[in-house]
N, C-alpha and C positions, 0 to 999 in steps of 0.2 A: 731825148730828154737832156736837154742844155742849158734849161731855162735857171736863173737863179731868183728867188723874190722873197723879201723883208716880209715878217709879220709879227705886229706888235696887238696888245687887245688893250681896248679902251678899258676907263673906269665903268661905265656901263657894257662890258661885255662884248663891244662887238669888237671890228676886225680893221685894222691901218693897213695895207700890203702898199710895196711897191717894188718894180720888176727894176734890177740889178743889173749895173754889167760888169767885168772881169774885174775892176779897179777898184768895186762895192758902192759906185756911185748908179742914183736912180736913172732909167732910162726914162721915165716917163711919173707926170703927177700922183702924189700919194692917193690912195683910192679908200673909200671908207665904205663898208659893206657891215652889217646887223650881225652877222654871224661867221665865228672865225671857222667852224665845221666846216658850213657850206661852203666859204670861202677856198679851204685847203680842197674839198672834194670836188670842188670845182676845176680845179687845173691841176689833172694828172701830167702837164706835159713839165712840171715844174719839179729840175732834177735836187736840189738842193733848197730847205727852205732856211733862212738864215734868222735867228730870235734872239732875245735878251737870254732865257731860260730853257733849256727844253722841261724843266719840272714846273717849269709856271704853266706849259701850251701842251705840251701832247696828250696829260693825262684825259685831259678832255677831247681829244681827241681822238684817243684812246675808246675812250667810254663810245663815242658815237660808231665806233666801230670802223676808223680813217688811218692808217698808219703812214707813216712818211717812208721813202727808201734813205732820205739822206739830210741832215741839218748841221746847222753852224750854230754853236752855242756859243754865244757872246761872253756871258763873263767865265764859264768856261776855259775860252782861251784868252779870257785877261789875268785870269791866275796865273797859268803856262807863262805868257809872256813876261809877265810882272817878275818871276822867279829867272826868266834866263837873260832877264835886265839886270836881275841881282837883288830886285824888290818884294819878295816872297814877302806875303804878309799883312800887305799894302792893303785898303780895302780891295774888292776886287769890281763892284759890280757898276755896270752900265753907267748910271750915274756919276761916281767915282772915277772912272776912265774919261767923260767926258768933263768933268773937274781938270781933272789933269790937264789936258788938251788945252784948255782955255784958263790955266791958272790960277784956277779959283780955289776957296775954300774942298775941300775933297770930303764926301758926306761918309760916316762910319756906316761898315755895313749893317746890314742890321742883324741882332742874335738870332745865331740859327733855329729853326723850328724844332720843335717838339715832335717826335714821332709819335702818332696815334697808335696804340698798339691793335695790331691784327686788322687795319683798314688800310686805305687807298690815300694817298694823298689826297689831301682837297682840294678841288678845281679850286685855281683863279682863287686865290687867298689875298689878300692886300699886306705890299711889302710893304712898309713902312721906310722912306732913306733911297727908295729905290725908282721914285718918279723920274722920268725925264720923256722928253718930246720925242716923236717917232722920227723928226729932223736930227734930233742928239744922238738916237739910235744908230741912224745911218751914218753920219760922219764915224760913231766909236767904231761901225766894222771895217769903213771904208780906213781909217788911220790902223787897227790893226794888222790891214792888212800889208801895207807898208812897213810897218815894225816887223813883221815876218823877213823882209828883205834884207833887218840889218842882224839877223841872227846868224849864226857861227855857219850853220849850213840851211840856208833858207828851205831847198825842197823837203828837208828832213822835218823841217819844225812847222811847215804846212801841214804834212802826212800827220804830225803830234796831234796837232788840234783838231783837225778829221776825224784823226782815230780815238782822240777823246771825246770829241761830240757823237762820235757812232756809239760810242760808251753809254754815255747818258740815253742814246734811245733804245739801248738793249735793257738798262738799269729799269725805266717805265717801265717796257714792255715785261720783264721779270715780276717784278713787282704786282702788272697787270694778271698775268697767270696765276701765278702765285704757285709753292711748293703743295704736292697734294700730300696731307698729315690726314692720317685717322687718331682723332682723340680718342676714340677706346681703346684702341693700341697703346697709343701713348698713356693712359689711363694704366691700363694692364702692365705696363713696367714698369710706373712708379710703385704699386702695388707690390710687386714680386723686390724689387730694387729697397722700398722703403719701409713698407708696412701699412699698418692701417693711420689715419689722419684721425688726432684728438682735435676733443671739441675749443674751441677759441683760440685756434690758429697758431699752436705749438707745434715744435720739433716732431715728425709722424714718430711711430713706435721703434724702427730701426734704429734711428739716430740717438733716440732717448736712450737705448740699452747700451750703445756704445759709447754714450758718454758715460754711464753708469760703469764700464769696463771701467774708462780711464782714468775715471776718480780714485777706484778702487787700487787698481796699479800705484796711483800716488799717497794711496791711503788720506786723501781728503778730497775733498768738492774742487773741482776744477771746470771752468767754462771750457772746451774744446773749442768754441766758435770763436773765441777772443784771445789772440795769439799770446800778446801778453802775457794774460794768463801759462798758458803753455808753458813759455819759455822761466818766467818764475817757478813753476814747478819743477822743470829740468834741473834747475839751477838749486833748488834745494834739496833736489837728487843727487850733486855733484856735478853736475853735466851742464855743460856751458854751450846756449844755443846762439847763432847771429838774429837764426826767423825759424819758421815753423816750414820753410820747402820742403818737400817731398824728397828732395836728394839730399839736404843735409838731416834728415829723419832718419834715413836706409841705412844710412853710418852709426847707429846708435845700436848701445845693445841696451834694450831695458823693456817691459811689460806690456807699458802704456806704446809702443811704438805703432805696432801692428795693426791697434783697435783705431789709433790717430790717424794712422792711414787710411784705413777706412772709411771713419768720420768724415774725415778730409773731401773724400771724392764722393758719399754720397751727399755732404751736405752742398757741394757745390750743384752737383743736380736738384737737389731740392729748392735751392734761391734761384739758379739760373734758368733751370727748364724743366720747373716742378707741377703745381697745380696750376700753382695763381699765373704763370709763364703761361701754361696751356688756356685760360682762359681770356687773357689778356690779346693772345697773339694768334689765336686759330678761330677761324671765321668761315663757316661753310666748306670745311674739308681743305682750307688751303692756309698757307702760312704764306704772308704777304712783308716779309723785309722791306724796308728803301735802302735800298744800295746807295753809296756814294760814291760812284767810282773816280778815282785820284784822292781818295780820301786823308791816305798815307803821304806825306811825302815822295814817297817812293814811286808812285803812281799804282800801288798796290789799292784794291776800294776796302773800302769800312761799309759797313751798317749804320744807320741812325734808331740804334734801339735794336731788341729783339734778339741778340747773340747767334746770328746766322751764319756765323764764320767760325763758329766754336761750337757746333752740336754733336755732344759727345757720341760715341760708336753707338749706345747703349740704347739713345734714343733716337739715334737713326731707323730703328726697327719700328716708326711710325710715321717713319715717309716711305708710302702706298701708292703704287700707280693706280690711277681709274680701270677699270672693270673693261677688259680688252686694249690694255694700255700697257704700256713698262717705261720703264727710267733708263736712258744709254747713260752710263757713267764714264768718265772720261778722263785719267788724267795724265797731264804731258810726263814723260819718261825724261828723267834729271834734267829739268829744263836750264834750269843758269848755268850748268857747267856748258854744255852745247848754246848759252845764246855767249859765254863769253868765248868759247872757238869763235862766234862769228863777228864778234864784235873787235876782239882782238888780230883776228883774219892771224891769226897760229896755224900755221901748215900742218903742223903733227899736229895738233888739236884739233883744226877742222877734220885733216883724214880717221881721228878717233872717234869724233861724231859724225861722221857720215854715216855710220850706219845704225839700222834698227834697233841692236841688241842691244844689254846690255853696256854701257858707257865704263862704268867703273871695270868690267871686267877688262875691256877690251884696254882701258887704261893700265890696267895692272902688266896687262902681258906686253906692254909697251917699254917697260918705265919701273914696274914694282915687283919682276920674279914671278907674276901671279896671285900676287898676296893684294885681292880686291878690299881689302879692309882700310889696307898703308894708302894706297892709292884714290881711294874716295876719301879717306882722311885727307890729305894730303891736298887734293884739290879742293875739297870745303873750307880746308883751312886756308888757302890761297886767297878763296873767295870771301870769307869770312875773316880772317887776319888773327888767325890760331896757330902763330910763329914763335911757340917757346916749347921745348921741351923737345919730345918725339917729333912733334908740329912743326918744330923747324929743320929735321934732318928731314920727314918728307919733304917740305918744300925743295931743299937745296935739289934731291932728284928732280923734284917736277921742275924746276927754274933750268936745269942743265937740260932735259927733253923738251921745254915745251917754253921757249926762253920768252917768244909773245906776250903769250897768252898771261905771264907772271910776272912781265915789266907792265902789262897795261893796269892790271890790278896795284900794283906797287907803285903808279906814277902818283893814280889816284889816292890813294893811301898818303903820299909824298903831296899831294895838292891839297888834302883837308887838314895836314899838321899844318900844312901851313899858311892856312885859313884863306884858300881859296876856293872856288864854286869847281865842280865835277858836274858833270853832263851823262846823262844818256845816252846811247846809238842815237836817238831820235828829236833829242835836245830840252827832254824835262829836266829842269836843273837843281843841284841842291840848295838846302837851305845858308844863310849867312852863317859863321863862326860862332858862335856865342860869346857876346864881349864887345864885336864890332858894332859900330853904328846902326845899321842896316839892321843888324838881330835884334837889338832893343827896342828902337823906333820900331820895326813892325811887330814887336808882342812873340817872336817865335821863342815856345815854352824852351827851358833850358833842363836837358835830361843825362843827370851823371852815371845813371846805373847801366853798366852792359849785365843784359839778362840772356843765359841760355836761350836759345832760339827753338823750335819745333822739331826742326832739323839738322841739330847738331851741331848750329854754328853758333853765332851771335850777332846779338841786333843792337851796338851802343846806342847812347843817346845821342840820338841826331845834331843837338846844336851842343855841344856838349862844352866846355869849357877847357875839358886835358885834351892837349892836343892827338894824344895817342889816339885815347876814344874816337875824337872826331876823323881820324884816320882809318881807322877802323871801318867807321860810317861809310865814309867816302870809297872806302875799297868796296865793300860791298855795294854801294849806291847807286855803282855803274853797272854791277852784273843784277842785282833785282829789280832796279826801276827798269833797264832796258828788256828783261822780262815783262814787267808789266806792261812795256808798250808794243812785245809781240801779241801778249794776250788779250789785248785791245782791238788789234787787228785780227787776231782768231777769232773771238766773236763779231766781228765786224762781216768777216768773210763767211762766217757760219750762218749767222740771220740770211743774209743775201741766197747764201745757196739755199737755205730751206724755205724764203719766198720762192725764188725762180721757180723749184722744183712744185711749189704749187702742196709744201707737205701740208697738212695736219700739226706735225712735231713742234712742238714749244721750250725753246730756251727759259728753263726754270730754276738754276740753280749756275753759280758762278763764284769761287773761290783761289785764288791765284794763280793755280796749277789743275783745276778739277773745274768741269762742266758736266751738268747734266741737264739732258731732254727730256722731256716728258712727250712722249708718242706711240699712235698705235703699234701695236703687236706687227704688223704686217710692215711698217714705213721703218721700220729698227735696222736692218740692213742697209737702207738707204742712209739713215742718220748715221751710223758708224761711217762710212764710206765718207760723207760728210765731214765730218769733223776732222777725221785724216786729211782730206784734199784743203781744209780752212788753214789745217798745223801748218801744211808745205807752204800754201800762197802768202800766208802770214809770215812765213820767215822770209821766202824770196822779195815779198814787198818792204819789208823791215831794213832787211841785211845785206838785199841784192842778190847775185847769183853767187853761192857757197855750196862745197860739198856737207855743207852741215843739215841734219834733218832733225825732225820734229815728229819723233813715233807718238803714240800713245798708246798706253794699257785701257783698252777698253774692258767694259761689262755690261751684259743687255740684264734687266734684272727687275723683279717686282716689287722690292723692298729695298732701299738705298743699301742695309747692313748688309745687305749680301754680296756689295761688292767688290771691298775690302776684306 
């Protein structure tokens, strides 16, 4: 399977193809065929299929029951490119690139879709902005592949755009499966969690008696959903709030604190993934997200709808494998400290992620007395750029052990003050400065808040205008995005292995650091086994040959909560 071939679909549905050689130029006349199915099912010897969208062509694909092993998503990698030109932002798609090319006016893309909740995308929708000729086609891949040649490391920012088009057909194919949710389950916790549901679509009974707490604590009517609110009543209590977070809450001493906390978190489950959530987005036993993978800057994916990446523990107890099935749960063991040993190629860093165990321990006993606290501190904050206080006396150890691995993160840091682009392992690049030309012209949003992160660190505003912030950004930019483009090729190499193998096991679930299969009871050995052998090949193909490894804490399990 060597063969590469174009395929684009007409306005009536059928099928343009033509067979490609190395350079993206055709070997032979464009072919016009009634049907892009039959077309693809037609030539299994066709290793690569190259398209505008893979969200415009597989799903239908999909539905016929045809999967591809490998494609080249076009504007895909006009994004990629556009960003390690320095043009993030730019429009991106097909028509637009070949705009470029030929100088002309350059069409806006057009606004992105609406996600239907709890369905499929829809086949073959009409872009709007997006026309262009199956000849425009082929010049836009045949020129980016040349633009590949003038990137910093060309073989690396080939593997990028691979590994993000293999993305987008894990992202369908996710999508096509879908998560298996039992709504009576789910049903059953909102019930126990909220209460009973009043008639015309108020507050259920829990929430009602907890705001009835907090009024009382203030000794007057207070909205709890409307922070505002909140924060005037503190303030007529004596007590001076910024916002209503959860951490500057925990610092208070006062009545109302406890019941707001409460409040807080069941009313987020009741908008986020309450009733009207469960009806909207579960369809025949499955929860069907559209993934965007590279959604983030970071090349971290987002969702388009549906809060798939934020389903609390609580309501994880109605995701249900099928009946002679379980979920392999999967997630990589401290992945950015170990992708930055490999990235930073740090001697003592690699030889501390060489192995299985524990990381932070194995770091402590290196570097920190044994005190795995100082030491995961220590290197989060490296990673993260948490250098003031305690923060900066662990660094200065971890800078004196591990001098690499803490100048590679600090150069970058020293690159975003000073409003230049940082890079990837693999050459997804960041965004412009905030201020500069480049960030206005292309519309990239300007974000001042650095907010606590999930895990300890902090995520500044990406374009940020302080330069500290943007330094910030850029330190970590290089240790999470080149995560994301291991984890691009983990799934990459996981689909592959579970074709070959001929499993059953369906990639159903994907979240930056956590995978889960959906497969029978019997093929679960196999899929662990998998996913381990995907971690190894994904980092040696990433990062080359390094003693650094890629464990994972697995769990075979019938109920996603049971695996955490």
């Amino acid at each position: 399977m060597t063969e590469r071939w174009a395929l684009a679909i007409t306005e009536t549905g059928g099928a343009l193809l033509a067979p490609l050689d190395a350079s993206g130029l055709p070997t032979a006349p464009v072919r016009s065929e009634p049907d892009p199915v039959a077309a693809v099912r037609s030539r299994p010897q066709v290793a690569r299929w190259v398209w505008r969208s893979t969200a415009e062509i597989y799903p239908r694909l999909l539905a016929a029951g045809v999967a591809v092993d490998r494609c080249y998503d076009i504007e895909a990698a006009e994004s990629l490119l556009l960003a390690h030109e320095g043009r993030l932002g730019e429009p991106r798609s097909a028509a637009a690139a070949h705009a470029r090319r030929h100088n002309a006016p350059v069409p806006p893309d057009p606004p992105p879709r609406a996600a239907e909740p709890g369905s499929q995308p829809s086949l073959f929708e009409p872009r709007p902005g997006t026309d262009l000729p199956f000849t425009g086609l082929l010049q836009v891949y045949a020129d980016q592949l040349r633009r590949h040649e003038s990137a910093a490391h060309p073989g690396r920012m080939r593997l990028l755009t691979a590994s993000e088009s293999a993305g987008m057909l894990v992202a369908t194919e996710m999508n096509r499966a879908g998560l298996p949710w039992r709504a009576d389950v789910h049903r059953e916790v909102l019930q126990e969690l909220l209460g009973e549901r009043y008639a015309g679509g108020g507050e259920p009974r829990r929430l009602a008696e907890l705001a009835d707490e907090i009024s009382a604590a203030f000794g007057r009517r207070v909205r709890p959903d409307l922070p505002a609110d909140v924060v005037k009543a503190f303030a007529r209590a004596g007590i001076k709030l910024k916002s209503t977070r959860r951490w500057e809450l925990e610092g208070l001493v006062h009545p109302a604190v406890e019941p707001l906390i409460q409040y807080k978190k069941l009313y987020r489950i009741w908008t986020a993934h309450g009733w009207g959530w469960l009806q909207d987005w579960v369809r025949d036993g499955r929860f069907r997200p559209e993934y965007q993978p590279g959604g983030a800057v970071s090349g971290r994916w987002t969702t388009n709808g549906g809060g798939a990446l934020q389903i609390p523990k609580v309501i994880r107890r109605a995701v249900v494998a099928d009946e002679g099935w379980c979920l392999v749960v999967a997630d990589a063991d401290q992945m950015e400290p170990r992708v930055l040993a490999a990235i930073s190629r740090d001697p003592g860093l690699m030889e501390v992620a060489g192995h299985d165990g524990d990381l932070y321990t194995a770091l402590s006993d290196r570097a920190f007395h044994g005190d795995r606290e100082h030491a995961k501190l220590a290197l989060l904050g490296a990673i993260y750029g948490q250098t003031s206080g305690d923060g900066l006396k662990n660094l200065a150890a971890l800078r004196r052990r591990f001098p690499l691995a803490v100048a590679y993160v600090d150069d970058a840091a020293k690159a975003g003050e000073e409003g230049r682009l940082v890079r990837t392992w693999l050459g997804r690049t960041s965004p412009p400065a905030a201020g500069s030309g480049e960030a206005d012209e292309a519309g990239i949003p300007q974000e001042d808040d650095t907010q606590p992160s999930t895990d300890g660190g902090f995520t500044p505003g990406y374009a940020s205008s302080d330069a500290r912030a943007r330094g910030r950004f850029t330190r970590n930019f290089v240790v999470q995005g080149s995560a994301a483009d291991w984890a691009l090729l983990l799934l990459a190499a996981l689909r592959r292995s579970i074709g070959a193998a001929g499993l059953r096991a369906e990639l159903v679930f994907f979240q930056h650091d956590e995978v889960i299969v959906h497969c029978p009871q019997e093929e679960a050995e196999a899929v662990v086994a998998a996913i381990r052998a995907a971690g190894s090949t994904a980092g040696r193909t990433a990062f080359g040959e390094t003693p650094v490894r890629f464990p994972f804490t697995t769990a075979v399990v019938r109920r996603y909560s049971d695996a955490k």
